[in-house]
PyMOL Python script that loads the backbone (N, CA, C, O; Angstrom):
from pymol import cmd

cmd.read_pdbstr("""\
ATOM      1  N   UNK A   1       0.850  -1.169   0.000  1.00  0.00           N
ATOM      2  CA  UNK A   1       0.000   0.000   0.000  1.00  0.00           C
ATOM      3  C   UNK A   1       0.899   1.237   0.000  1.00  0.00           C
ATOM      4  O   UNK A   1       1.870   1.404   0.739  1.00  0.00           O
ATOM      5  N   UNK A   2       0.412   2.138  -0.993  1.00  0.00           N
ATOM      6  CA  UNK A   2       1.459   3.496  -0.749  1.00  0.00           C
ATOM      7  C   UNK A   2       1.385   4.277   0.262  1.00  0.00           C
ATOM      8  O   UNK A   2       0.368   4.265   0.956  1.00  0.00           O
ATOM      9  N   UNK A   3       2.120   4.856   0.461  1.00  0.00           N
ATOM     10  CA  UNK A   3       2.139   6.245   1.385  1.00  0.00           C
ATOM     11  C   UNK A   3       1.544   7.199   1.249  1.00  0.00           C
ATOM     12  O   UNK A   3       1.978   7.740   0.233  1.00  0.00           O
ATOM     13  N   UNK A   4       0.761   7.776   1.680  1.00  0.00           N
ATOM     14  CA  UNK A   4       0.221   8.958   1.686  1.00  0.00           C
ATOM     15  C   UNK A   4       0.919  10.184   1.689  1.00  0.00           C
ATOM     16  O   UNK A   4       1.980  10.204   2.312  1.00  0.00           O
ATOM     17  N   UNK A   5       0.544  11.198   1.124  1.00  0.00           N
ATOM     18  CA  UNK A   5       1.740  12.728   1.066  1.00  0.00           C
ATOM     19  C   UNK A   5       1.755  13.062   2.235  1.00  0.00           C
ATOM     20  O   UNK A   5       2.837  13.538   2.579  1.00  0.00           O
ATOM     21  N   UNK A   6       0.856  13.003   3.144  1.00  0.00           N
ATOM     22  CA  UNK A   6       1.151  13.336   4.763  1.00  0.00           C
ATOM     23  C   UNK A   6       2.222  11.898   5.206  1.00  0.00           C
ATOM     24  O   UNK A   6       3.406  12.228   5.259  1.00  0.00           O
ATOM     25  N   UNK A   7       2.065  11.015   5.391  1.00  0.00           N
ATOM     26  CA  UNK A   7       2.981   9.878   5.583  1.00  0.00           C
ATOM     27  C   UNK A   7       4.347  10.187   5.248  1.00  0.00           C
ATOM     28  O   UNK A   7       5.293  10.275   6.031  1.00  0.00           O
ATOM     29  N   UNK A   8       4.346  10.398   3.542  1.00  0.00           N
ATOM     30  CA  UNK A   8       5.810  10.888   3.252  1.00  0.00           C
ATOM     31  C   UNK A   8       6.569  12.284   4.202  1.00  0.00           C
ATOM     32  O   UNK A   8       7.726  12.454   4.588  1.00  0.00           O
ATOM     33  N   UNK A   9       5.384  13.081   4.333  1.00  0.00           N
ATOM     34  CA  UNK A   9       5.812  14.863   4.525  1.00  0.00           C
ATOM     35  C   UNK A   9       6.558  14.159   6.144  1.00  0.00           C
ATOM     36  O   UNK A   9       7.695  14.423   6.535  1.00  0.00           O
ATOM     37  N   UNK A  10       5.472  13.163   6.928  1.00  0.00           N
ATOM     38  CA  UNK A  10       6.008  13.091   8.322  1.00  0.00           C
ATOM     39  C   UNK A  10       7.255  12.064   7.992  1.00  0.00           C
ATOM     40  O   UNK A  10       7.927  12.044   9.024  1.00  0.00           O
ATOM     41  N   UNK A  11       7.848  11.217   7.025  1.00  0.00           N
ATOM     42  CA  UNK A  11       9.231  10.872   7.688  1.00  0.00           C
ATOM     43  C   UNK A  11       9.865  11.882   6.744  1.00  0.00           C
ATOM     44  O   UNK A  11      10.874  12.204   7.372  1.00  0.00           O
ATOM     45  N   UNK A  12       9.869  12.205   6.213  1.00  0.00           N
ATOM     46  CA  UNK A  12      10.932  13.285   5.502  1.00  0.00           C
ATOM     47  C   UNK A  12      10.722  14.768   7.034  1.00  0.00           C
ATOM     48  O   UNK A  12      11.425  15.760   6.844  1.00  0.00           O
ATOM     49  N   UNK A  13      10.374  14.774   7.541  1.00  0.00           N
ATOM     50  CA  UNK A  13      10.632  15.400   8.669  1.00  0.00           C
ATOM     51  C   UNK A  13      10.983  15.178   9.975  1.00  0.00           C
ATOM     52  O   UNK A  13      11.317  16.037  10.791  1.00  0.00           O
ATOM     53  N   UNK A  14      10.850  13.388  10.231  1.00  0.00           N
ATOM     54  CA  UNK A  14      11.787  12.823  10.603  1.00  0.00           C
ATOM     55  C   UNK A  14      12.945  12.805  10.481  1.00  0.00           C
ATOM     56  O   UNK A  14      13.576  13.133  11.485  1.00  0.00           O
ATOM     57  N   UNK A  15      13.712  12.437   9.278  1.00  0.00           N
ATOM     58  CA  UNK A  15      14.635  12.249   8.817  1.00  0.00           C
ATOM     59  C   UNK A  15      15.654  13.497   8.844  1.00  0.00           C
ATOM     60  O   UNK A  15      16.871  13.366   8.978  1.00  0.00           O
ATOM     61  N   UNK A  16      14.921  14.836   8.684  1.00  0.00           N
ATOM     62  CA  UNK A  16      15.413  15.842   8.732  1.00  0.00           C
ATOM     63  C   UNK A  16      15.725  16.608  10.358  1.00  0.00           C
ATOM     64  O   UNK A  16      16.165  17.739  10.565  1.00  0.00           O
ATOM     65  N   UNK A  17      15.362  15.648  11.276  1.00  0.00           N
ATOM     66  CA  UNK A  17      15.562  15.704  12.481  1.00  0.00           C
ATOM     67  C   UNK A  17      16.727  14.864  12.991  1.00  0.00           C
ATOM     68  O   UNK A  17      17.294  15.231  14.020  1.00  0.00           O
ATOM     69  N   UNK A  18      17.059  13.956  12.464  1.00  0.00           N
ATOM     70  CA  UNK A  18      17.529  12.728  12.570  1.00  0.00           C
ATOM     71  C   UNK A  18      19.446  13.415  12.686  1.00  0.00           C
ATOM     72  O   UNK A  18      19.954  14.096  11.795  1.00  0.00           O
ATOM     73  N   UNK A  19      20.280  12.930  14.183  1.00  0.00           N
ATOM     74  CA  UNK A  19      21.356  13.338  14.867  1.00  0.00           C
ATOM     75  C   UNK A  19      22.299  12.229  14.441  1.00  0.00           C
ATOM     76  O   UNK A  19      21.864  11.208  13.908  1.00  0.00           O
ATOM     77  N   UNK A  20      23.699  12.441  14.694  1.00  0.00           N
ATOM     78  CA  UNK A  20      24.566  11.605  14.407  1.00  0.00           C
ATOM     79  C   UNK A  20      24.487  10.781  15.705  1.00  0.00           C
ATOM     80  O   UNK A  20      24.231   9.600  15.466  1.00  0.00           O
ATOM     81  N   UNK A  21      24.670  11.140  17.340  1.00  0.00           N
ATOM     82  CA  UNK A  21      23.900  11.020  18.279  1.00  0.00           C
ATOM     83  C   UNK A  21      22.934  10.693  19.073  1.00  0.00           C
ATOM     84  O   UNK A  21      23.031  10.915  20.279  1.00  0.00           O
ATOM     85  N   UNK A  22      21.844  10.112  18.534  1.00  0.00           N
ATOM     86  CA  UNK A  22      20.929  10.111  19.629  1.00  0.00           C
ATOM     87  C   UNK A  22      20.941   8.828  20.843  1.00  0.00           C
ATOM     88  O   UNK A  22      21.733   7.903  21.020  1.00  0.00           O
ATOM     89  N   UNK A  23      19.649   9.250  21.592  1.00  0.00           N
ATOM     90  CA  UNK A  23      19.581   7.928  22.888  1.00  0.00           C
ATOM     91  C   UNK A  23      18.666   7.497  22.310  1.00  0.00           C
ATOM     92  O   UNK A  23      18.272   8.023  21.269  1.00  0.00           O
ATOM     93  N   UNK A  24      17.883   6.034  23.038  1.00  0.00           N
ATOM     94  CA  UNK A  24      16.924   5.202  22.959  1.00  0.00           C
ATOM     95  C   UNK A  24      15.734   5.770  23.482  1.00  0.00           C
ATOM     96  O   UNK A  24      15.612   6.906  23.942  1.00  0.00           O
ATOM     97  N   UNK A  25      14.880   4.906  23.377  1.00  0.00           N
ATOM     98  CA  UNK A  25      14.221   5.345  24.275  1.00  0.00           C
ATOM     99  C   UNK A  25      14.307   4.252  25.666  1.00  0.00           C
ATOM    100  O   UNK A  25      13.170   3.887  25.966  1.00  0.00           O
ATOM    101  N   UNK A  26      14.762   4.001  26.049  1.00  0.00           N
ATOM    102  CA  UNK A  26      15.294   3.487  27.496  1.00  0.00           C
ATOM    103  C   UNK A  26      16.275   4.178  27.774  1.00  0.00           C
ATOM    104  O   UNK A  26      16.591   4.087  28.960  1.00  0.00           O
ATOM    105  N   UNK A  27      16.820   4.756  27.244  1.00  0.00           N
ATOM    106  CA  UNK A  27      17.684   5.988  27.422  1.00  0.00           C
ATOM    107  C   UNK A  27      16.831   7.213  28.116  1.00  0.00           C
ATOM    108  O   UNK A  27      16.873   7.521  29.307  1.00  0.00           O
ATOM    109  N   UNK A  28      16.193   7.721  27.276  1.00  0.00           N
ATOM    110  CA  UNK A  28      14.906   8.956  27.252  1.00  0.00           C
ATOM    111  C   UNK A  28      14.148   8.579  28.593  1.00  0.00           C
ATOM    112  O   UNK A  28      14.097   9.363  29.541  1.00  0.00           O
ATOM    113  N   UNK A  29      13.620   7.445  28.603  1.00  0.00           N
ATOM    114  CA  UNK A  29      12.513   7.413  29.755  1.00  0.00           C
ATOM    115  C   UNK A  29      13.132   7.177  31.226  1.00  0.00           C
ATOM    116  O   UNK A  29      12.489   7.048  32.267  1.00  0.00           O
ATOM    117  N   UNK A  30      14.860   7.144  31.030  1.00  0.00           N
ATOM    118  CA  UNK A  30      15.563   6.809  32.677  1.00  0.00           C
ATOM    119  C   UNK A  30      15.399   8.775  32.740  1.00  0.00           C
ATOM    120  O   UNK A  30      14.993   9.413  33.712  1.00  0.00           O
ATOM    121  N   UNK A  31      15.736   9.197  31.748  1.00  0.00           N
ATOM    122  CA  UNK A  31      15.758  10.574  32.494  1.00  0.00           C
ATOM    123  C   UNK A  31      14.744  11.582  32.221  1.00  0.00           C
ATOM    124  O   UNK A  31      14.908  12.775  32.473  1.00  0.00           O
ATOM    125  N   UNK A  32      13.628  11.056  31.671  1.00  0.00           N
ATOM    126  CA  UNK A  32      12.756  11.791  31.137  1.00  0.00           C
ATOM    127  C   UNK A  32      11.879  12.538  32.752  1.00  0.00           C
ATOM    128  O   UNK A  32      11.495  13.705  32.675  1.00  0.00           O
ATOM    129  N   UNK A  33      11.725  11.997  33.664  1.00  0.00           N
ATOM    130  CA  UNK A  33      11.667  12.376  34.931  1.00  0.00           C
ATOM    131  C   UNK A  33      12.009  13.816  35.365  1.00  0.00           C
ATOM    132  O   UNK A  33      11.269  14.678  35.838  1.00  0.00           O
ATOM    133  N   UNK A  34      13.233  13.846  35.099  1.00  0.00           N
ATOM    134  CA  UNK A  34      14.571  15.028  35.963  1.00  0.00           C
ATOM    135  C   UNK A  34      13.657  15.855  34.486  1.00  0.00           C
ATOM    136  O   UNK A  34      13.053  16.849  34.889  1.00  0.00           O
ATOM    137  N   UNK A  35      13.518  15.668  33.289  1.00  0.00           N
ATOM    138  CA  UNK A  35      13.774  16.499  32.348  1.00  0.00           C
ATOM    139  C   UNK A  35      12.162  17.115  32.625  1.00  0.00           C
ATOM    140  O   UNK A  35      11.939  18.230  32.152  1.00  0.00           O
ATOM    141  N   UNK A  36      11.387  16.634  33.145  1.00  0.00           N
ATOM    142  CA  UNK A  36      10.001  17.054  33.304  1.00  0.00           C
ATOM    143  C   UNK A  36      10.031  18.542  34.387  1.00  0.00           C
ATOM    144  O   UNK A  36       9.532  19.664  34.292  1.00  0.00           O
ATOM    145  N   UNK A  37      11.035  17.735  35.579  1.00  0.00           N
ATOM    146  CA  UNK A  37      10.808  18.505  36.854  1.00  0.00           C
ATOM    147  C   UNK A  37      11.295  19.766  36.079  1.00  0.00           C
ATOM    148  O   UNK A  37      10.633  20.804  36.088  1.00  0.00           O
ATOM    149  N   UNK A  38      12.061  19.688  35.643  1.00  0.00           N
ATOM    150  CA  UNK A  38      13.052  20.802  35.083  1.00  0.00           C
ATOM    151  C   UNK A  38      11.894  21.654  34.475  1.00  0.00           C
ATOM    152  O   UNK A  38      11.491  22.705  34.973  1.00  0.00           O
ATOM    153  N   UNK A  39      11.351  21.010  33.208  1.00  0.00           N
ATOM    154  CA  UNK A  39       9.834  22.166  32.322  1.00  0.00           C
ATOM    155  C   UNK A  39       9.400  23.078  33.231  1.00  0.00           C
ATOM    156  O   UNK A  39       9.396  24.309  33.270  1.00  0.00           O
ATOM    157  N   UNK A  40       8.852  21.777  34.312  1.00  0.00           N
ATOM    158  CA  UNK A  40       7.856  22.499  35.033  1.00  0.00           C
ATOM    159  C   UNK A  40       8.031  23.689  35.831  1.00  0.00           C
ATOM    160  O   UNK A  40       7.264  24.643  35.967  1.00  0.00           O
ATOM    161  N   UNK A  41       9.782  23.360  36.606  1.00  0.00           N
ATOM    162  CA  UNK A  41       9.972  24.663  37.396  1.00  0.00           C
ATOM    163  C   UNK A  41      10.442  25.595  36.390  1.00  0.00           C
ATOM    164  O   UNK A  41      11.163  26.460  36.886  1.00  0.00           O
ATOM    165  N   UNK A  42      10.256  25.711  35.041  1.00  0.00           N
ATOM    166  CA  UNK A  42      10.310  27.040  34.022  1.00  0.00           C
ATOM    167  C   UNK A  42      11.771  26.744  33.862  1.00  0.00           C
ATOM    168  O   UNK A  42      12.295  27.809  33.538  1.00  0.00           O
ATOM    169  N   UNK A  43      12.686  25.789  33.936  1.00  0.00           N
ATOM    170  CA  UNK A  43      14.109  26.068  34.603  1.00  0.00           C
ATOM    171  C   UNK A  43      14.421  25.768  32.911  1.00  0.00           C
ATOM    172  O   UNK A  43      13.633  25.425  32.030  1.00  0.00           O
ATOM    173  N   UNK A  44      15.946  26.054  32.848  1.00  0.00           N
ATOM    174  CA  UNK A  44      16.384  26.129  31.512  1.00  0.00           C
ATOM    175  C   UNK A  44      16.755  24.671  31.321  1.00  0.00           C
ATOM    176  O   UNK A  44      17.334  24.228  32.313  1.00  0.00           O
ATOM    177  N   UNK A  45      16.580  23.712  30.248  1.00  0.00           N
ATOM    178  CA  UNK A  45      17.142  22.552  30.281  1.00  0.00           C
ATOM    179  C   UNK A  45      18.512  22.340  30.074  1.00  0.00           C
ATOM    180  O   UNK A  45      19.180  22.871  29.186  1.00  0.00           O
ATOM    181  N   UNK A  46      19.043  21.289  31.196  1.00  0.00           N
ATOM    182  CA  UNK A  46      20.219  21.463  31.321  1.00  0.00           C
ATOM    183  C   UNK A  46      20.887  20.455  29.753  1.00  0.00           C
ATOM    184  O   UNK A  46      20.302  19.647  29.032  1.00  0.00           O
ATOM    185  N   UNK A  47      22.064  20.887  29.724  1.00  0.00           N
ATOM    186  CA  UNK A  47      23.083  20.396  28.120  1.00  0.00           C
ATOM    187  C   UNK A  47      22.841  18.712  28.211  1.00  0.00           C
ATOM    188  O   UNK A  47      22.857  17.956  27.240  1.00  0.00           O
ATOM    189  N   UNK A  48      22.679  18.436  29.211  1.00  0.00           N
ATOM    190  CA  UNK A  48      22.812  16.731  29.609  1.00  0.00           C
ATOM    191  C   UNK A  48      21.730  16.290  29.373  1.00  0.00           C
ATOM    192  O   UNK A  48      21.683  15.074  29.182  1.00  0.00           O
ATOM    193  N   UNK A  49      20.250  17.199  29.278  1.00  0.00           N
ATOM    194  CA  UNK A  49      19.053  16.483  29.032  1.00  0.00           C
ATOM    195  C   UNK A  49      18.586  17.073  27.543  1.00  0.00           C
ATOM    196  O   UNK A  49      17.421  16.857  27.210  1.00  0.00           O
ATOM    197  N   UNK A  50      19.369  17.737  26.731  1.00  0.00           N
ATOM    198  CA  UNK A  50      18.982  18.209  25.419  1.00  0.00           C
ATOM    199  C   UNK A  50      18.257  17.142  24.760  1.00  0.00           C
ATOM    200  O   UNK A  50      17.174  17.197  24.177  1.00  0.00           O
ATOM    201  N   UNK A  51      19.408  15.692  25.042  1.00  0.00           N
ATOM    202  CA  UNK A  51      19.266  14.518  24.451  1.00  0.00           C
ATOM    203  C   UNK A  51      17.883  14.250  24.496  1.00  0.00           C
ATOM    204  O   UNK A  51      17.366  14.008  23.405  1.00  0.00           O
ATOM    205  N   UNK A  52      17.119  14.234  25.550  1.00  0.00           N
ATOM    206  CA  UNK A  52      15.778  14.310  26.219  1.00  0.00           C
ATOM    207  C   UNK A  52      14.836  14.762  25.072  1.00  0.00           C
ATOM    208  O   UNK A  52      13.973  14.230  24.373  1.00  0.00           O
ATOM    209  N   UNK A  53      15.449  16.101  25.213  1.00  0.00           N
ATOM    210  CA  UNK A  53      14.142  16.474  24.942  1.00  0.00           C
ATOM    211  C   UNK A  53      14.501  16.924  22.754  1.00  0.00           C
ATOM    212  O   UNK A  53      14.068  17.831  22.043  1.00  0.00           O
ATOM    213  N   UNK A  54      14.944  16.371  22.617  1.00  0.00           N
ATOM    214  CA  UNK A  54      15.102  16.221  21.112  1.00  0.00           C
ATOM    215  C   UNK A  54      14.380  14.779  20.602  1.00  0.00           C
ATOM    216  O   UNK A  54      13.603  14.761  19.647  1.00  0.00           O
ATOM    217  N   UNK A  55      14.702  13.717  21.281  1.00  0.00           N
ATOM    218  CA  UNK A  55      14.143  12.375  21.311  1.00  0.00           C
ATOM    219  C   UNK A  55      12.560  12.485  21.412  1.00  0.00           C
ATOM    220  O   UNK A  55      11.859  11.704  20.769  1.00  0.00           O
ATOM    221  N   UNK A  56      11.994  13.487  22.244  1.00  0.00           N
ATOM    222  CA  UNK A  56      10.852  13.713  22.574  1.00  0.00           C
ATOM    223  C   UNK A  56       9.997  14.406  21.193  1.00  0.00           C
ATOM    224  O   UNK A  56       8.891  14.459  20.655  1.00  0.00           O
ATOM    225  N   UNK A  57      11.123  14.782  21.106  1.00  0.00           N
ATOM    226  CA  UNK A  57      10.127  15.903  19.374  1.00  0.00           C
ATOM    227  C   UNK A  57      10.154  14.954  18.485  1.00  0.00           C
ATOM    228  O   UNK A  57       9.491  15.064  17.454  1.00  0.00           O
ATOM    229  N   UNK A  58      11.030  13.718  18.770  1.00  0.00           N
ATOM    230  CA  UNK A  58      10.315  12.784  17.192  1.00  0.00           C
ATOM    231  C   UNK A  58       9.929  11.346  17.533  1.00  0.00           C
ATOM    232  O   UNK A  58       9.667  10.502  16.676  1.00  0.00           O
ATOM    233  N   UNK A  59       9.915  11.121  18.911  1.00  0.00           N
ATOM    234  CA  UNK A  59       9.331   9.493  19.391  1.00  0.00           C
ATOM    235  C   UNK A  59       7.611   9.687  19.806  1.00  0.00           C
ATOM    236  O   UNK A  59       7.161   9.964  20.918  1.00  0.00           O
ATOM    237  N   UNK A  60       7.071   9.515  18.902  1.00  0.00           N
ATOM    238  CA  UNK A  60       5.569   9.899  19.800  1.00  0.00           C
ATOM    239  C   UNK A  60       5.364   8.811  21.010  1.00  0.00           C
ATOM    240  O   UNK A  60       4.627   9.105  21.951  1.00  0.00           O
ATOM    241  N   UNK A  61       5.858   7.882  20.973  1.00  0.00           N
ATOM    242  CA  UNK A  61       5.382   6.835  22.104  1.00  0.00           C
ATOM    243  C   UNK A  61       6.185   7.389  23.493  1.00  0.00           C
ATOM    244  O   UNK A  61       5.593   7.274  24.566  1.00  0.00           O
ATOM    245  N   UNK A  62       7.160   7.823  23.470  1.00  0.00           N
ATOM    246  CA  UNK A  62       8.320   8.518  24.543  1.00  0.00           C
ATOM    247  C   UNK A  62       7.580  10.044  25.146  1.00  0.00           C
ATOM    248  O   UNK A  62       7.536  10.415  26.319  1.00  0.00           O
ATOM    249  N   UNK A  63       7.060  10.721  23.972  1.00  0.00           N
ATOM    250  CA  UNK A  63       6.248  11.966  23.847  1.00  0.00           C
ATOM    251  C   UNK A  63       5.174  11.652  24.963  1.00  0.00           C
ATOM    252  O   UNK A  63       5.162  12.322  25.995  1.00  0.00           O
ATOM    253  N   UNK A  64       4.203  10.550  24.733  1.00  0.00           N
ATOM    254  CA  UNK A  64       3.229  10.000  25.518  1.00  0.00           C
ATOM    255  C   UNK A  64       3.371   9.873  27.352  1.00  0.00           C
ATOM    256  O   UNK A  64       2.890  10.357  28.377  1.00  0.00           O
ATOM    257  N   UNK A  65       4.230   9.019  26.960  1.00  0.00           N
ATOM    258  CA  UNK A  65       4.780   9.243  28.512  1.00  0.00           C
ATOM    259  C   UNK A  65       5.277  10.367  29.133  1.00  0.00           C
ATOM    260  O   UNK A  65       5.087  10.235  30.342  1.00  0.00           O
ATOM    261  N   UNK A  66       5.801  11.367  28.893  1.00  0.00           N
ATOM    262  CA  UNK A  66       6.209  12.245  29.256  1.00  0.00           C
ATOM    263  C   UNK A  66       5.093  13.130  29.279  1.00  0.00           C
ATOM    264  O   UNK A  66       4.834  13.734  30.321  1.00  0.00           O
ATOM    265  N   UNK A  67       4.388  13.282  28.235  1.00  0.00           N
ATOM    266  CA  UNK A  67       3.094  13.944  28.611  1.00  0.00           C
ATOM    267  C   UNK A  67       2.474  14.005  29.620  1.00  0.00           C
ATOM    268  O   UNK A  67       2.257  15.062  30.213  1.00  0.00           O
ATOM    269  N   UNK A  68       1.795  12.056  30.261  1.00  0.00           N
ATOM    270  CA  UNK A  68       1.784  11.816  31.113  1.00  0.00           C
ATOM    271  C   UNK A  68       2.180  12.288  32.550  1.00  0.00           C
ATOM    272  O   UNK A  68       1.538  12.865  33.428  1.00  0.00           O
ATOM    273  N   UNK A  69       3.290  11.897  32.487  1.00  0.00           N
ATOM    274  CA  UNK A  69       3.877  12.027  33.590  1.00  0.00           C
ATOM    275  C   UNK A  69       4.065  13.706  34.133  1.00  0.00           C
ATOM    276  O   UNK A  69       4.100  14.178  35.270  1.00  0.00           O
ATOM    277  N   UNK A  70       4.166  14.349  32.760  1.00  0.00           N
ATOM    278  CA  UNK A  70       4.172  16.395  33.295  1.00  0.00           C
ATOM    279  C   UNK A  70       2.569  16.221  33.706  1.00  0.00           C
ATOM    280  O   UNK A  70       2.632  16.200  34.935  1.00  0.00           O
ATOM    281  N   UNK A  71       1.568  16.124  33.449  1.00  0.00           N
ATOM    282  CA  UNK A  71       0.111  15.878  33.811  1.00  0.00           C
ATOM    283  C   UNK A  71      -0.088  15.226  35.394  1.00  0.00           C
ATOM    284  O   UNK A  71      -0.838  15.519  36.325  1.00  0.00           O
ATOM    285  N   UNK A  72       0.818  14.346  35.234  1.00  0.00           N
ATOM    286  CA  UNK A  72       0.692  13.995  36.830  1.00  0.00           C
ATOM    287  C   UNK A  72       1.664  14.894  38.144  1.00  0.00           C
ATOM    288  O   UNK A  72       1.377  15.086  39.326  1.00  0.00           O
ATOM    289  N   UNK A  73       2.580  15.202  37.540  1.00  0.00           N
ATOM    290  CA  UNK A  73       3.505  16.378  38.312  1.00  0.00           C
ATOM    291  C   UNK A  73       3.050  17.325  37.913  1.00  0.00           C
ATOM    292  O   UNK A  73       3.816  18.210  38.293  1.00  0.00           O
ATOM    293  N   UNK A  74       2.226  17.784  37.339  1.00  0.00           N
ATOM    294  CA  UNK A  74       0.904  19.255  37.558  1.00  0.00           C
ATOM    295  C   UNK A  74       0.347  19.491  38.394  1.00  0.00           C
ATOM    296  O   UNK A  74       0.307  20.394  39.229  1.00  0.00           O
ATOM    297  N   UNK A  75      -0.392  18.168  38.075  1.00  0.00           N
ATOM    298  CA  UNK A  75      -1.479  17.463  38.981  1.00  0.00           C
ATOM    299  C   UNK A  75      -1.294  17.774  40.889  1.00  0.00           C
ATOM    300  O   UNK A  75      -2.156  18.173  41.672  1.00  0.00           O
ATOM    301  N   UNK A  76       0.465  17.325  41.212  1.00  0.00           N
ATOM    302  CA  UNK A  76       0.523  17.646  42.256  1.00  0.00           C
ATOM    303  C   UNK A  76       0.745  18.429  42.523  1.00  0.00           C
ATOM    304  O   UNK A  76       0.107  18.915  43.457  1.00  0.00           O
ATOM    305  N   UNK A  77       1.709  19.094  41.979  1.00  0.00           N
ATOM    306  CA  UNK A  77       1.880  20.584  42.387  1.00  0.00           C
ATOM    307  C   UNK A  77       0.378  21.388  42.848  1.00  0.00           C
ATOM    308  O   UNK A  77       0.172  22.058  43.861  1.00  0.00           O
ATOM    309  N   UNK A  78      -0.476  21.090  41.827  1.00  0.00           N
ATOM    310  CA  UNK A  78      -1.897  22.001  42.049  1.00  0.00           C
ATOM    311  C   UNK A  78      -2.577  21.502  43.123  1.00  0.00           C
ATOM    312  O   UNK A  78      -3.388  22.285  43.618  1.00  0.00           O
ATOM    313  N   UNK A  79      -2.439  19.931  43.856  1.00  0.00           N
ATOM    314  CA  UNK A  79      -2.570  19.890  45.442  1.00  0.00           C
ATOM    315  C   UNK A  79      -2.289  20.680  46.316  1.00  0.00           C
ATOM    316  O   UNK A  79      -2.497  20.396  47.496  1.00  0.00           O
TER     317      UNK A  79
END
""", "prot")
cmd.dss("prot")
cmd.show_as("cartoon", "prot")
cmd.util.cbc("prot")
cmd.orient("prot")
């Protein structure tokens, strides 16, 4: 079955994201945690979690969780 022009447009914008570099995502989700607390307190992300949050702009399943998880550390804070 072919690809659709949206299909193509999204990995050709993948691809154009795509690092010599990157982590896993078992990589991403050991520190995706620290990289949340960090959003939330407005704080600047530190050089060590860039990795983080670049992985995050093109893994939607990694994206998910992290979503998550800022939703639930909202969540408490607003307790």
């Amino acid at each position: 079955m072919p690809l659709s022009k949206h299909e193509i447009d999204e990995l050709i914008r993948l691809v154009s994201l795509t690092r010599d570099a990157e982590i896993t995502c078992e990589q991403c989700l050991a520190l995706v945690a620290e990289f949340a607390e960090h959003v939330l307190a407005g704080q600047t992300v530190p050089q060590g979690l860039e990795a983080v949050e670049h992985h995050l702009s093109v893994c939607g399943e990694c994206r998910e969780e992290y979503e998550a998880l800022q939703a639930t550390l909202q969540h408490m804070d607003d307790a």
